[in-house]
TIKEKOL-349682 format. One record per residue (C-alpha): residue number from 1; residue in three letters; x, y, z. Coordinates in steps of 0.05 Angstrom, whole numbers. Layout:
<rs>
{NUM,"ALA",{X,Y,Z}}
...
</rs>
This chain:
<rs>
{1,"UNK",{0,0,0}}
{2,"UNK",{49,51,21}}
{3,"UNK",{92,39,-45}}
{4,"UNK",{23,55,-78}}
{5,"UNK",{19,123,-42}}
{6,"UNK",{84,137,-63}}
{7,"UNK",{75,126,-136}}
{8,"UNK",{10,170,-135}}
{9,"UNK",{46,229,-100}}
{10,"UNK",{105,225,-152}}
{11,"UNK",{47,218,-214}}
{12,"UNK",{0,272,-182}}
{13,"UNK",{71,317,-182}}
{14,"UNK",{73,298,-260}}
{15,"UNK",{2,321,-258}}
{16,"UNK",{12,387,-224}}
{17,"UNK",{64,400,-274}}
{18,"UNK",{38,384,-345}}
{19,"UNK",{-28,421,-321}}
{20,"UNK",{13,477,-312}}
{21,"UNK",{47,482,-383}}
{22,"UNK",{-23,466,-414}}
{23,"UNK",{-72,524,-398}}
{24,"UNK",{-122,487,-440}}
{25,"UNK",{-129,422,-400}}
{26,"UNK",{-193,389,-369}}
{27,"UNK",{-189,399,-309}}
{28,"UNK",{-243,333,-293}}
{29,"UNK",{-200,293,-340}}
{30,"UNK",{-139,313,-306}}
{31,"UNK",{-179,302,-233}}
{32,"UNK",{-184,229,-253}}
{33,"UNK",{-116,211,-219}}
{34,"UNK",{-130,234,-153}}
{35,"UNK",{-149,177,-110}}
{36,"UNK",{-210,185,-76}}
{37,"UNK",{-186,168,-11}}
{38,"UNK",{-127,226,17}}
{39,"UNK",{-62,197,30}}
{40,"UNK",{-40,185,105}}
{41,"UNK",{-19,245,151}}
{42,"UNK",{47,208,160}}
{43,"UNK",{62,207,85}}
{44,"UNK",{42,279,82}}
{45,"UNK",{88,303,145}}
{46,"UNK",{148,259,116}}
{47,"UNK",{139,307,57}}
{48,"UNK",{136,366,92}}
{49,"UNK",{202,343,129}}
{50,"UNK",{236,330,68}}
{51,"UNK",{226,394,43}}
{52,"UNK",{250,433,115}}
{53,"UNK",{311,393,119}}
{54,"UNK",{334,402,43}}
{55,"UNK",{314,465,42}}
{56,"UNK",{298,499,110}}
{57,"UNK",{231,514,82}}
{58,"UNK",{161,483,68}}
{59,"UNK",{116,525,30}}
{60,"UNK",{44,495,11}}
{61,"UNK",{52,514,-60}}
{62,"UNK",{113,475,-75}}
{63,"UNK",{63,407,-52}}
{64,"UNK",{29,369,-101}}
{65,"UNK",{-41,373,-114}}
{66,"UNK",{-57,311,-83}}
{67,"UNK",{-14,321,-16}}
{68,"UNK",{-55,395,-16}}
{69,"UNK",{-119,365,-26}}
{70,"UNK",{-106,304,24}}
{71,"UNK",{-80,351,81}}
{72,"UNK",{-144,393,68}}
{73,"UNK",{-183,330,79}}
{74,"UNK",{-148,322,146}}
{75,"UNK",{-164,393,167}}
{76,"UNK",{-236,386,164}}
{77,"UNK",{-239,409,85}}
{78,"UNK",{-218,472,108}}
{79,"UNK",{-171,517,67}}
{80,"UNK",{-140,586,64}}
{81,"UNK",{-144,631,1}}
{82,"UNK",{-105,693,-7}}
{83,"UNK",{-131,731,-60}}
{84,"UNK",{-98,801,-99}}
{85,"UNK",{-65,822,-163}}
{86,"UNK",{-1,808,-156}}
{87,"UNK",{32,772,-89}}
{88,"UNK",{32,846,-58}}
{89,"UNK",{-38,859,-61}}
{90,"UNK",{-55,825,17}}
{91,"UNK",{-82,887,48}}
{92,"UNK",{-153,903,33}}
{93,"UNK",{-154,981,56}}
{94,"UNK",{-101,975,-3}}
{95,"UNK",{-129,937,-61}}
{96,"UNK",{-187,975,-101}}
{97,"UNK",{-205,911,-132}}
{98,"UNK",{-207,863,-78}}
{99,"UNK",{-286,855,-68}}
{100,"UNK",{-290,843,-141}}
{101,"UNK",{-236,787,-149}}
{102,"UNK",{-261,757,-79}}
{103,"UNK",{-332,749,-111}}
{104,"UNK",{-303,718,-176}}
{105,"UNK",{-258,673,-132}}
{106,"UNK",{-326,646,-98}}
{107,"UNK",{-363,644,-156}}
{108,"UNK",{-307,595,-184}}
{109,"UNK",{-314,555,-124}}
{110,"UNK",{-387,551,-110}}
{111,"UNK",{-386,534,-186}}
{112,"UNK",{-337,478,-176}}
{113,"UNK",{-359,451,-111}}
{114,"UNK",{-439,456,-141}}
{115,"UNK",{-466,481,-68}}
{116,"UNK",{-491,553,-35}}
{117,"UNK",{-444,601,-26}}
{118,"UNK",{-473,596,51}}
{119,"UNK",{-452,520,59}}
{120,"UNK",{-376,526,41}}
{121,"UNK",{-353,602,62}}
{122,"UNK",{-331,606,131}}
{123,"UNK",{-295,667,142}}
{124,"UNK",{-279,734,106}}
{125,"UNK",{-222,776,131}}
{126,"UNK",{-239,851,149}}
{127,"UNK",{-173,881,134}}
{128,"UNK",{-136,824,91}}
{129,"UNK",{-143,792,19}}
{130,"UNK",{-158,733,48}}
{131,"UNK",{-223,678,56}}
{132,"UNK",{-235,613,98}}
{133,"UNK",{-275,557,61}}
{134,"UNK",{-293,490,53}}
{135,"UNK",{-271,450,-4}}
{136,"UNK",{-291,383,-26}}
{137,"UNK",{-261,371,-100}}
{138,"UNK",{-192,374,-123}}
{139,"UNK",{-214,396,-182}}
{140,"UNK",{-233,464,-141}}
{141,"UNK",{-165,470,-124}}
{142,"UNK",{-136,455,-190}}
{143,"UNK",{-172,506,-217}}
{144,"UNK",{-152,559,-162}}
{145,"UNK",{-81,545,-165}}
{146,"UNK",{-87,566,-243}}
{147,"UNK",{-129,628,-225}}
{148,"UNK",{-84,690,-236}}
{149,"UNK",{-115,728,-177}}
{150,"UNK",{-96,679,-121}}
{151,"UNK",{-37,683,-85}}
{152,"UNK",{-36,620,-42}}
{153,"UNK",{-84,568,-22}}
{154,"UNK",{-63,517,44}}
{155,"UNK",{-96,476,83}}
{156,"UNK",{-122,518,143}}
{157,"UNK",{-131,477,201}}
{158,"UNK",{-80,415,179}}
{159,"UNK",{-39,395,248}}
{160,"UNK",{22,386,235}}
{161,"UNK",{49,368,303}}
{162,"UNK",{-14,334,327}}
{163,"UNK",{1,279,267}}
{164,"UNK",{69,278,283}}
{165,"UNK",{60,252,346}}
{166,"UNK",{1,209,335}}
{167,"UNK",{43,178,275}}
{168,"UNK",{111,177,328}}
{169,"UNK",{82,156,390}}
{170,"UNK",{153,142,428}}
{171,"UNK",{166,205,422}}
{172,"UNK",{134,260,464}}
{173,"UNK",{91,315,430}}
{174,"UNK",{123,380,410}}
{175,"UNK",{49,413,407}}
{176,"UNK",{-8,404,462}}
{177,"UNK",{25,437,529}}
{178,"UNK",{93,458,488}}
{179,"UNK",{125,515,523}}
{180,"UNK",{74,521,586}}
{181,"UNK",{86,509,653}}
{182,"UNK",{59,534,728}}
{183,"UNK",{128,522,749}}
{184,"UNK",{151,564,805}}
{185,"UNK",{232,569,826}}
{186,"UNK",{272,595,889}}
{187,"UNK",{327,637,857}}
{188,"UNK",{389,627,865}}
{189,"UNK",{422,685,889}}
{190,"UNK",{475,684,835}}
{191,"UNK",{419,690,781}}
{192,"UNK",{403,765,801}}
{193,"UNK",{420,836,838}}
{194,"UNK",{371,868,882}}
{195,"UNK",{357,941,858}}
{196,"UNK",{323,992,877}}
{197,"UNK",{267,998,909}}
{198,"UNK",{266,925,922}}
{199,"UNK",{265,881,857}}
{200,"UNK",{306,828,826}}
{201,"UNK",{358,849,761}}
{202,"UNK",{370,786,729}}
{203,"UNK",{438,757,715}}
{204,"UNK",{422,752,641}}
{205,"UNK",{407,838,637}}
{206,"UNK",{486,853,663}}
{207,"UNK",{508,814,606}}
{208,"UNK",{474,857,559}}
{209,"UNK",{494,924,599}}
{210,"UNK",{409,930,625}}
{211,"UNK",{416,958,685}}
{212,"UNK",{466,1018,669}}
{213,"UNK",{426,1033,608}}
{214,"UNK",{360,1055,658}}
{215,"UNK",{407,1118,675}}
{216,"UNK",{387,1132,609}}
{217,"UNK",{321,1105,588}}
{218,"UNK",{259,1054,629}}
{219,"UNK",{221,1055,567}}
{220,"UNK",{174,1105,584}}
{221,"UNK",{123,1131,538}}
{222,"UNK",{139,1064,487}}
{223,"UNK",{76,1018,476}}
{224,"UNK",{99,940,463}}
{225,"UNK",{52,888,447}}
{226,"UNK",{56,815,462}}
{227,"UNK",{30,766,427}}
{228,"UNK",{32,694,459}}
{229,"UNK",{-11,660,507}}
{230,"UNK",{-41,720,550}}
{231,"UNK",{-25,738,616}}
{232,"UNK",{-40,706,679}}
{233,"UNK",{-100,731,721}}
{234,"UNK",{-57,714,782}}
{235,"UNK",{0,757,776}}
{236,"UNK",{-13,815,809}}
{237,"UNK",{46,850,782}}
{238,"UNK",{17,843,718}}
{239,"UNK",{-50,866,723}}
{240,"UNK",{-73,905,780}}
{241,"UNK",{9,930,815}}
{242,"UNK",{39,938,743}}
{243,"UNK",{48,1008,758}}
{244,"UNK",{90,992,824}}
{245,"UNK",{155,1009,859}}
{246,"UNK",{191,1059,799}}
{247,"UNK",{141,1041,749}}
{248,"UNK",{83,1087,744}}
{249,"UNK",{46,1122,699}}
{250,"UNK",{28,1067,650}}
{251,"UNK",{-12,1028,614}}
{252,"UNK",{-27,948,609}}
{253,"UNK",{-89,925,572}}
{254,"UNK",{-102,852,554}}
{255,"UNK",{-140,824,489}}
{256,"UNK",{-159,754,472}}
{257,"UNK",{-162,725,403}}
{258,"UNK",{-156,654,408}}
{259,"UNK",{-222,605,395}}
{260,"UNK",{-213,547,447}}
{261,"UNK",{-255,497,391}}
{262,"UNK",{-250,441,348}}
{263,"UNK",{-299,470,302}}
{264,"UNK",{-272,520,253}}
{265,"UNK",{-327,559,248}}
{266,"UNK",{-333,573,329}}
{267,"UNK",{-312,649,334}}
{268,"UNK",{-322,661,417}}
{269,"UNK",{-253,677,446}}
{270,"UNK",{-234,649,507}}
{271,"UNK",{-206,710,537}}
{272,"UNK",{-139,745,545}}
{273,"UNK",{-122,702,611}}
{274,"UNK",{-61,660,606}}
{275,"UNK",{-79,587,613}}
{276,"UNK",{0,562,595}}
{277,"UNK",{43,604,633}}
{278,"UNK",{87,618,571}}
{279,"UNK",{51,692,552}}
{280,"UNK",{63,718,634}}
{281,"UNK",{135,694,629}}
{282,"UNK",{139,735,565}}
{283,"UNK",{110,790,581}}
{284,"UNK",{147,792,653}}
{285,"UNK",{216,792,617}}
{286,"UNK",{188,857,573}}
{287,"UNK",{157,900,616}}
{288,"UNK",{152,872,698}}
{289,"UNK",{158,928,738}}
{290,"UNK",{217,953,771}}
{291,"UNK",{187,929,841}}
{292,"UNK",{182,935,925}}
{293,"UNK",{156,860,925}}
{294,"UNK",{228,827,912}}
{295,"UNK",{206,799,840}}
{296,"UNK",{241,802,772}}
{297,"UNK",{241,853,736}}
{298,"UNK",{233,876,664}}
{299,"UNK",{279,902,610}}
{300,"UNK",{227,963,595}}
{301,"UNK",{196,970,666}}
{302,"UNK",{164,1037,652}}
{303,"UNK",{142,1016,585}}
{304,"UNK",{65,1005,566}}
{305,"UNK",{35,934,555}}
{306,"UNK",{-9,899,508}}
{307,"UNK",{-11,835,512}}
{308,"UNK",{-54,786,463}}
{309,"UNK",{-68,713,478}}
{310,"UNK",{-69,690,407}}
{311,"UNK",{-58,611,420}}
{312,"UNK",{-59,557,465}}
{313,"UNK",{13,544,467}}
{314,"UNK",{84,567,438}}
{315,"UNK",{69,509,374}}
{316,"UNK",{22,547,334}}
{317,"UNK",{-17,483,302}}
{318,"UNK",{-86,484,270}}
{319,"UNK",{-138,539,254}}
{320,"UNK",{-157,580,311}}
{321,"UNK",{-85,585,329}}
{322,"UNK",{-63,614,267}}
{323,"UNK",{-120,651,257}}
{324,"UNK",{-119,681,328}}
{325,"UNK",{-43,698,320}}
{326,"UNK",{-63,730,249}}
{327,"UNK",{-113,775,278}}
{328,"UNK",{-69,797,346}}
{329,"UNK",{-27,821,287}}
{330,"UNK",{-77,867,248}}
{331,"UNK",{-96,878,320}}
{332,"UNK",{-34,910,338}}
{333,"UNK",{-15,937,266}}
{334,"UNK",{-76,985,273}}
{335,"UNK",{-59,1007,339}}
{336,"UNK",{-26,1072,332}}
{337,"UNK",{6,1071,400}}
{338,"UNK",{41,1008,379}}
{339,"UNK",{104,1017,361}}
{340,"UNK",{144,943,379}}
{341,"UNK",{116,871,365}}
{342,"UNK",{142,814,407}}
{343,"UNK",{123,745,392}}
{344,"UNK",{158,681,423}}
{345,"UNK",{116,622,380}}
{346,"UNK",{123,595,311}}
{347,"UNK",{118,541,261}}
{348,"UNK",{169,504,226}}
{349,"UNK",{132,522,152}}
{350,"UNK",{105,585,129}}
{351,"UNK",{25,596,138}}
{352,"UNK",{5,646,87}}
{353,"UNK",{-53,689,140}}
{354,"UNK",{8,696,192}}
{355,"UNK",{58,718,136}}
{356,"UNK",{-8,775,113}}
{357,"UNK",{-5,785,184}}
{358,"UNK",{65,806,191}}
{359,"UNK",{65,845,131}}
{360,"UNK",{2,890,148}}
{361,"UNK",{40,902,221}}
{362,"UNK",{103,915,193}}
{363,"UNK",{74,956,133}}
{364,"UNK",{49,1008,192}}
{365,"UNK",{114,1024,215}}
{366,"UNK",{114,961,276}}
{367,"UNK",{187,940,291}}
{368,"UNK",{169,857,302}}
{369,"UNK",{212,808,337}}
{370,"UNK",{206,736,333}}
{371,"UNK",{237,669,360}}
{372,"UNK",{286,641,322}}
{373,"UNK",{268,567,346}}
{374,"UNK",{263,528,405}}
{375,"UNK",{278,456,398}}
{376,"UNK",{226,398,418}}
{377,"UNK",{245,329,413}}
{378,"UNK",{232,319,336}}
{379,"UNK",{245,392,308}}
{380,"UNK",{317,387,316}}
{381,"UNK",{330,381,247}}
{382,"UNK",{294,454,240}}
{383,"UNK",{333,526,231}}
{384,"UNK",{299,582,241}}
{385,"UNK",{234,579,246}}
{386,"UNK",{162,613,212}}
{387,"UNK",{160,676,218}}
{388,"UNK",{229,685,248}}
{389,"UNK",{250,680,177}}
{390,"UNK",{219,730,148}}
{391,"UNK",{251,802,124}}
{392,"UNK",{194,832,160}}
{393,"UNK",{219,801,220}}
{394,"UNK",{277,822,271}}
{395,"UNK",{294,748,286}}
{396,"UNK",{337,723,354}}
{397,"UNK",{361,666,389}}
{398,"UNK",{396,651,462}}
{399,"UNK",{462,641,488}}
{400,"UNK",{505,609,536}}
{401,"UNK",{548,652,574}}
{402,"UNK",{613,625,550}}
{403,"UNK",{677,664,526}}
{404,"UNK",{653,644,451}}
{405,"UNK",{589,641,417}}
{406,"UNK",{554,586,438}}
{407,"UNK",{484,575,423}}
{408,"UNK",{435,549,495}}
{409,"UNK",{417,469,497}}
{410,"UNK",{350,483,455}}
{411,"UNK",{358,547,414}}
{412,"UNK",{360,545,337}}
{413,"UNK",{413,582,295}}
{414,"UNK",{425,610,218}}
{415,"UNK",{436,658,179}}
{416,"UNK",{371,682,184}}
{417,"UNK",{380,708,255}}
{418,"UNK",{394,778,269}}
{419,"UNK",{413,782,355}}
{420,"UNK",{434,737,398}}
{421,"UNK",{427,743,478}}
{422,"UNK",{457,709,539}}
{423,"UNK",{406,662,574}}
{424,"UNK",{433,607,595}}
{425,"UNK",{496,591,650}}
{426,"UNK",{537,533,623}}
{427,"UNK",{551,521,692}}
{428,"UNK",{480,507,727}}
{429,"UNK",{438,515,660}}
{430,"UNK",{400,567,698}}
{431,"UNK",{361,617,649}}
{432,"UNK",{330,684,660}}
{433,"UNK",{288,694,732}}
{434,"UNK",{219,722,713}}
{435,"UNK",{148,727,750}}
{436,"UNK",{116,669,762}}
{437,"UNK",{41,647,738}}
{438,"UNK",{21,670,809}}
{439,"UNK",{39,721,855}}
{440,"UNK",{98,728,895}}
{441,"UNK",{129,676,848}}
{442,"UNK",{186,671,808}}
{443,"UNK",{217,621,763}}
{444,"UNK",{265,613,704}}
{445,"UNK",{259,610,636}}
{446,"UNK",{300,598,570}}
{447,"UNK",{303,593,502}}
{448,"UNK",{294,633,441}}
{449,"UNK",{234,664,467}}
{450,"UNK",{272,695,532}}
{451,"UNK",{315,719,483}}
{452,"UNK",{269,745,436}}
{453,"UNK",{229,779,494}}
{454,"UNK",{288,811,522}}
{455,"UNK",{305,840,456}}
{456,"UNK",{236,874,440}}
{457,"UNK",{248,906,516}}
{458,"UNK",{313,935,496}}
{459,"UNK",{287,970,431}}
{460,"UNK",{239,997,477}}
{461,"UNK",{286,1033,517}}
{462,"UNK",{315,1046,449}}
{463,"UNK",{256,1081,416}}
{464,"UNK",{246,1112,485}}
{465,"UNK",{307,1149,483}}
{466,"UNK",{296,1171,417}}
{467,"UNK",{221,1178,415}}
{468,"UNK",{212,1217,341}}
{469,"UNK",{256,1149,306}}
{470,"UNK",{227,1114,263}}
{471,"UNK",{236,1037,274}}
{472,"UNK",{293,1031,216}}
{473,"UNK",{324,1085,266}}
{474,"UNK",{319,1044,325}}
{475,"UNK",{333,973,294}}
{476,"UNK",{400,1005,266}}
{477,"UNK",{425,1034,327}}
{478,"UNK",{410,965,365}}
{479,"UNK",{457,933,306}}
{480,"UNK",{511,988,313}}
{481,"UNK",{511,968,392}}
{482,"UNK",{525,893,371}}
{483,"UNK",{588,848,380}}
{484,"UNK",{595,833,302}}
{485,"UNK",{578,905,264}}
{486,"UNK",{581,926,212}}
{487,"UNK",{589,853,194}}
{488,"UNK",{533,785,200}}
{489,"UNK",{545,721,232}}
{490,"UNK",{528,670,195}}
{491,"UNK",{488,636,256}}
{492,"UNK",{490,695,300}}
{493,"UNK",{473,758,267}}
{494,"UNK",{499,826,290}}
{495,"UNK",{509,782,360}}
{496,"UNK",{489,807,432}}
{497,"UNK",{471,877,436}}
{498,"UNK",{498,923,485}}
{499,"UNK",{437,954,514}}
{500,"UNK",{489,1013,547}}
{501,"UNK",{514,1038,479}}
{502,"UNK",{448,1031,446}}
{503,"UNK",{412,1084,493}}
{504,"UNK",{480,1132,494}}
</rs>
């Protein structure tokens, strides 16, 4: 059977192919060697694989029809069509013909598919080129990957890591509770210096010159927005004490954009609350204040907070995930108080309504930062990670704290990576003290996304320094702070920034 399944992917590939050099083909003729039943989510992942570790990339398009139309099948027929003239044309305030191609689009499909428009459209985008629907035929998406006017079409709520570890069972799952944890720690007091008027300066903040850089800037006045997991309802010094000790005068407000459902078409939110302990842990390394309770504190403790929980966990698997990280993006891009983006999740392929995402954030003048990679037990054949990758994206990994460049136990590396920070001792493997899920709490934590949160605080105090900068301002005064300018790494980027010389 499964040498079957291989034959049909590499003749549907033939398919794909020939179709494309003959714009006169029929498309039910050509439909005829799909096999009615979609090939197995383990054949489909070992493609996907393939791809990432020959290439460092997956992209949707470059799958056969019949692996796009099986992992559609999978995903409850769900799938994801950008639509625009050209590959630019994702942002709707921006495109004077994009009700008129989205009409044609679900004309074609409704056409194809021979239901109501009602029984197979499931979501239209308010501010991007983009619709949610279901899809039945592969002759439907034949006939939209040949349609001028659409950029991309994926599978929207394929899971990736959920058939990964259904198809691996020895090995333990890189998605469900990846990256949460109610942990709490007793510090040890190696791992921090008290500071005024009674809070907790991590160890990893001296190594980046934190501390002497608030004689010039606490981030004051700068608006950063989180996007991860939420914030805890339990931390006090995230909610109702954030303006405490030497932080005053700010803001913090929490949304929620993440659909807790199996059904695609749910759209009730579950709330901003943290129900992983990843998004506090973030948003405690960005912006905790500089307290009198004996907690961490953050890089930007005088900076305002917006957090977004936009997913379940760190892995950002399925639908509402995507979707919810997607809109915590246009979220924040139309905020014009916004000026930073920090987000500590990914994927190890590109998903087409994230990528819009980005774009539209980054298009309003948003400086974004993003994980480089964190590895789980079967992603260690990954670089940097979705959307880490992308130019739109200010991309950054951890550290140990040796004499050389060393990258921490579980961080990812490349060429795509722009900063580096020091996270992890080589000695003890401690990371960086934060706030706890609950009050009076602390605990450690590591990775890329420590390192990635850290960053976005330090272009805070950046930007608030130099508060009429534009971002390209502020990101090239963080590089001109770094161990390796003018020049790039090839794994580390412009290196660890010094946080002193980048406020001066």
């Amino acid at each position: 059977m499964r040498k079957n399944y291989f034959k049909l992917l590499i003749f549907s590939l033939f398919v794909v192919v020939s179709c494309t050099d003959d714009v006169n083909v029929d498309v039910e003729k050509s439909a005829i060697t799909f096999d009615k039943d979609p090939i197995p989510t383990k054949l489909i992942n070992a493609s996907i694989n393939e791809s990432v570790k020959n290439t460092g990339r997956f992209y949707w398009k470059d799958a056969s029809l019949q692996v796009l139309w099986s992992a559609a099948q999978h995903g409850n027929k769900l799938v994801t069509i950008g639509f625009g003239s050209n590959n630019e044309d994702f942002d709707k305030s921006k495109s004077p013909k994009a009700t008129e191609i989205e009409s044609e689009i679900l004309d074609m499909i409704v056409g194809s598919e021979k239901v109501d428009l009602q029984e197979i459209l499931v979501y239209k985008d308010k501010y991007l080129n983009l619709i949610d629907v279901l899809i039945s035929k592969p002759e439907t998406l034949e006939l939209l990957r040949k349609n001028a006017n659409v950029r991309y079409i994926e599978p929207a709520d394929y899971k990736y890591f959920q058939y990964e570890t259904e198809n691996n069972p020895k090995r333990s799952s890189s998605s469900g509770g990846s990256g949460c944890g109610f942990d709490t720690a007793t510090l040890s007091a190696a791992d921090y210096t008290t500071v005024s008027p009674n809070a907790k300066a991590p160890w990893t903040f001296y190594k980046h010159n934190i501390p002497s850089a608030w004689s010039y800037s606490s981030g004051a006045g700068v608006t950063v927005g989180v996007i991860d997991t939420g914030i805890s309802p339990s931390q006090v010094l995230m909610g109702s004490s954030f303006n405490n000790g030497l932080s005053s005068g700010r803001t913090i407000q929490k949304y929620g954009t993440y659909v807790d459902s199996v059904w695609p078409w749910s759209t009730s939110t579950d709330g901003p609350n943290d129900q992983c302990g990843h998004g506090t842990s973030m948003a405690s390394t960005v912006a905790a204040p500089r307290n009198t309770s004996g907690m961490p504190v953050g890089v930007a403790y005088n900076a305002n907070l917006i957090t977004y929980r936009a997913a379940s966990n760190v892995v950002l698997d399925g639908y509402h995930e995507q979707k919810g990280v997607q809109n915590a993006f246009t979220g924040l891009g139309n905020n014009a108080n916004v000026k930073i983006i920090s987000m500590s999740m990914g994927h190890i392929f590109s998903v087409g309504r994230i990528e819009d995402g980005v774009r539209y954030a980054n298009n309003r003048g948003k400086l974004i930062f993003c994980a480089g990679g964190t590895s789980t037990s079967f992603t260690t054949f990954v670089g940097v990670i979705f959307p880490a990758w992308m130019s739109e994206t200010v991309a950054v990994t951890g550290l140990k704290d040796t004499s050389s460049y060393q990258k921490c136990s579980v961080c990812h590396s490349g060429s795509e990576i722009d900063f580096t920070v020091v996270m992890e001792r080589s000695s003890t493997g401690n990371t960086s003290p934060v706030l706890s899920y609950y009050s009076n709490q602390s605990n450690y934590v590591g990775g890329s996304s420590v390192a990635t949160a850290t960053t976005a605080g330090i272009a805070a105090l950046v930007w608030a320094k130099n508060p009429t900068w534009t971002k390209s301002q502020v990101f090239t005064k963080m590089k001109q702070s770094a161990t390796y300018y003018p020049n790039k790494n090839s794994a580390f980027g412009y290196g660890n920034i010094n946080a002193l010389l980048a406020v001066q």
